[in-house]
BAFI-3210 file (N, C-alpha, C; in Angstrom, 3 decimals, decimal comma, padded with zeros to 6 digits):
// residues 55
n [1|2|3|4|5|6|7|8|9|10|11|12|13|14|15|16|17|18|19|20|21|22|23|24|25|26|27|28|29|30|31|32|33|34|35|36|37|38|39|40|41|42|43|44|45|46|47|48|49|50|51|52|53|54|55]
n.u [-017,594|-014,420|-010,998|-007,713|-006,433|-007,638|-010,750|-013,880|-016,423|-019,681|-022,183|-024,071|-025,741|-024,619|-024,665|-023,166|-020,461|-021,001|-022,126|-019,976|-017,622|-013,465|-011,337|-007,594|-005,931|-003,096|-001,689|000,092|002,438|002,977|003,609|006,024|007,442|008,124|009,517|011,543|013,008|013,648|015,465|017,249|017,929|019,576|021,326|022,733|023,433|024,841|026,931|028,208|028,616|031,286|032,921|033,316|034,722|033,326|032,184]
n.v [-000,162|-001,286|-001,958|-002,394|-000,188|-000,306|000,534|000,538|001,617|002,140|003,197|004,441|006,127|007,738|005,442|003,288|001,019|-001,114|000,697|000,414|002,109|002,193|002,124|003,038|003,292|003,822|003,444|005,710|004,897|002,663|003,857|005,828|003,435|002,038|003,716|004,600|001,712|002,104|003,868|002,277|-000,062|001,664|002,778|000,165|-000,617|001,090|000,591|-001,798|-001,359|000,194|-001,388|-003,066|-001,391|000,592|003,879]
n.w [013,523|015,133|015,708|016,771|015,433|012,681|010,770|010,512|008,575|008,352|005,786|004,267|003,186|000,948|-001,401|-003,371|-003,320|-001,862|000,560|002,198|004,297|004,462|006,323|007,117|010,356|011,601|015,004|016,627|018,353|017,037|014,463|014,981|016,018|013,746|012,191|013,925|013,184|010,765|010,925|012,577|010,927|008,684|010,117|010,193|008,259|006,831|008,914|008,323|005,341|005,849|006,863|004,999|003,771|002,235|001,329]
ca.u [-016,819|-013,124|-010,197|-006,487|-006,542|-008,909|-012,146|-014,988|-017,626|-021,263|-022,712|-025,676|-026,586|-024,449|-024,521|-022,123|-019,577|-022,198|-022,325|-019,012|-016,282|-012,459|-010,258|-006,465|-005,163|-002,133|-001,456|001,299|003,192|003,335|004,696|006,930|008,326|008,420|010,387|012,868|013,478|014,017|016,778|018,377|018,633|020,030|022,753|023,212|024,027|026,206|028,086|028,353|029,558|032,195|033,246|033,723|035,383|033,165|031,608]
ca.v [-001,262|-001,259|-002,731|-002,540|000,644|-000,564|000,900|-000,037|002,287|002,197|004,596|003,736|007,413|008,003|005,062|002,629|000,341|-001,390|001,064|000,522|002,853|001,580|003,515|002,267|004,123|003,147|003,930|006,782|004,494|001,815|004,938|005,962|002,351|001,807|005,276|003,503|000,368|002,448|004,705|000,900|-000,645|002,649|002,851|-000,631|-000,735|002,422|-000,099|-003,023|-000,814|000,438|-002,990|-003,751|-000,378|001,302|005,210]
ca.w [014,071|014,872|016,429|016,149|014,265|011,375|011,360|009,281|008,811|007,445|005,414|002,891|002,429|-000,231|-001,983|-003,909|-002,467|-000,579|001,532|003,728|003,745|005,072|007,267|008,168|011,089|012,540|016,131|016,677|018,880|016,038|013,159|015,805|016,222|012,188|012,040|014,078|012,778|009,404|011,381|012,714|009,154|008,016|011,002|010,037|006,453|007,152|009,276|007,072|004,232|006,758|007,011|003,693|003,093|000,903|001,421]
c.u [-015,342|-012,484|-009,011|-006,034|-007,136|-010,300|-013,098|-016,316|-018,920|-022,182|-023,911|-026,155|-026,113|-024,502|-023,297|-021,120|-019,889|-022,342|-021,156|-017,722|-015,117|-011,535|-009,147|-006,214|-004,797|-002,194|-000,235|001,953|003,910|004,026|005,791|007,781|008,856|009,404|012,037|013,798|013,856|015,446|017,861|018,570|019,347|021,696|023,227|023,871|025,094|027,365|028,969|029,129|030,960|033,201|033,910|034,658|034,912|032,501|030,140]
c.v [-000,911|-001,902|-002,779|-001,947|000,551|-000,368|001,096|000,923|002,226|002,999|004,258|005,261|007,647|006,883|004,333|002,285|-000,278|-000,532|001,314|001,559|002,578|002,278|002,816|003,628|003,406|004,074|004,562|006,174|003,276|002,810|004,748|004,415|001,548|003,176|004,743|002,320|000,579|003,001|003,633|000,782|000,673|002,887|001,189|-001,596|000,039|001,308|-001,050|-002,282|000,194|-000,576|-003,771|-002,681|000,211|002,710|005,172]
c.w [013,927|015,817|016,156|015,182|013,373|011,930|010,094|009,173|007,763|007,213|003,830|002,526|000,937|-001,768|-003,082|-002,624|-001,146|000,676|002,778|002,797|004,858|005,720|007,340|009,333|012,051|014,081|015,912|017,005|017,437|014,641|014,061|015,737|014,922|011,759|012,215|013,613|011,501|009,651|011,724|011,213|008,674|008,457|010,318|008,754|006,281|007,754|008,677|005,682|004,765|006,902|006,036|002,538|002,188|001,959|001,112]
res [x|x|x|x|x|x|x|x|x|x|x|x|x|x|x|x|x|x|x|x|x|x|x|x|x|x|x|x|x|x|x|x|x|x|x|x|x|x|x|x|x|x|x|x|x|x|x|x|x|x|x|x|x|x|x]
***
């Protein structure tokens, strides 16, 4: 089963953890757009301490 990058899988051979094992996987487009939004806040603290005259 999955959906929205999470993917659930079922595995009883090996035993323990009832049986399910948990996956995350993000979509590339969604890193990619968290990459960014790290590079904004970064430009944008740079600015702000520009602002207030510090280095």
């Amino acid at each position: 089963m999955s959906g929205d990058g999470l993917s659930f899988n079922y595995d009883n051979v090996h035993g323990g953890n009832n049986g399910f094992i948990y996956q995350n996987q993000l979509p590339e487009k969604l890193i990619e757009q968290y990459e960014q939004r790290l590079k904004d806040k970064d430009a944008e603290i740079a600015f702000l301490k520009q602002l207030l005259g510090k280095k």
